[in-house]
N, C-alpha and C positions, 0 to 999 in steps of 0.2 A: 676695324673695330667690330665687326659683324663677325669674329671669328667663333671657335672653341668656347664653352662656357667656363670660366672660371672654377678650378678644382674644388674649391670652400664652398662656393655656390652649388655645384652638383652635388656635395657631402650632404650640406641642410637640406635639398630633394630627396635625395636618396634617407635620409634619418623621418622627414615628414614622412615621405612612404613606408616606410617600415614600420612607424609609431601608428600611421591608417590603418595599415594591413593589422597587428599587432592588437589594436583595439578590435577590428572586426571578427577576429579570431578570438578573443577574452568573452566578447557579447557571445558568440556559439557556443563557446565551453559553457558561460554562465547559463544558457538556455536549456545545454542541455542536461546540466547537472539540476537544476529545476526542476524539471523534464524528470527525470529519475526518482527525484527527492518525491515528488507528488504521486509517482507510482508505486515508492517502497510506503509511501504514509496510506497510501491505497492497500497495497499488498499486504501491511501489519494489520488493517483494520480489519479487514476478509480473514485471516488469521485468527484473528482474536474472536471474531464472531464464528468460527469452526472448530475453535476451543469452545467454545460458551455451548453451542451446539452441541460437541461431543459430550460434553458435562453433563448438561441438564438434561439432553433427550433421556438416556441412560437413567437418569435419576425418577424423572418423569415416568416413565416406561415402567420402573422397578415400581413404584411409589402403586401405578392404577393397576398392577398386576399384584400386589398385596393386596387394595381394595378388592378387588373382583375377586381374591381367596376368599378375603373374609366376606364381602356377600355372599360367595358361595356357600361358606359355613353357617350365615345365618340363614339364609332363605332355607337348606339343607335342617338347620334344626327346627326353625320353622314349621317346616313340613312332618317332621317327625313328632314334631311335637300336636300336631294338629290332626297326625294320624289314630 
């Protein structure tokens, strides 16, 4: 009676193991597809603020470089005019 285990009984071992393994391998993938999702919503945002950056410096930049003409031109008539 103590012999071989019964083939139907080592089937459901073998299917519980497989469905263990199965699961613990589903949690990894999930983790690390996770894992990924939270560095491309990272990567978009550093993105989007490197567009915003390249935008607005530019505009910025163009914007206080017309003011500082036009101070120029007024302090310039300014002074001519004072001459």
């Amino acid at each position: 009676m103590g012999g071989d285990p019964c083939p139907a009984d080592e089937r459901r071992r073998e299917k519980k193991r497989f469905a263990q393994r199965k699961r613990r391998y589903d949690q990894s993938v999930n983790s690390l597809k996770a894992e990924l999702d939270a560095m491309r919503k990272a990567s978009e945002s550093e993105i989007e603020e490197i567009k915003k950056r390249a935008f607005e410096e530019p505009i910025q930049s163009a914007f206080a470089t017309e003011v500082r003409d036009e101070a120029t031109r007024v302090l310039a008539n300014a002074r001519a005019e004072a001459e």
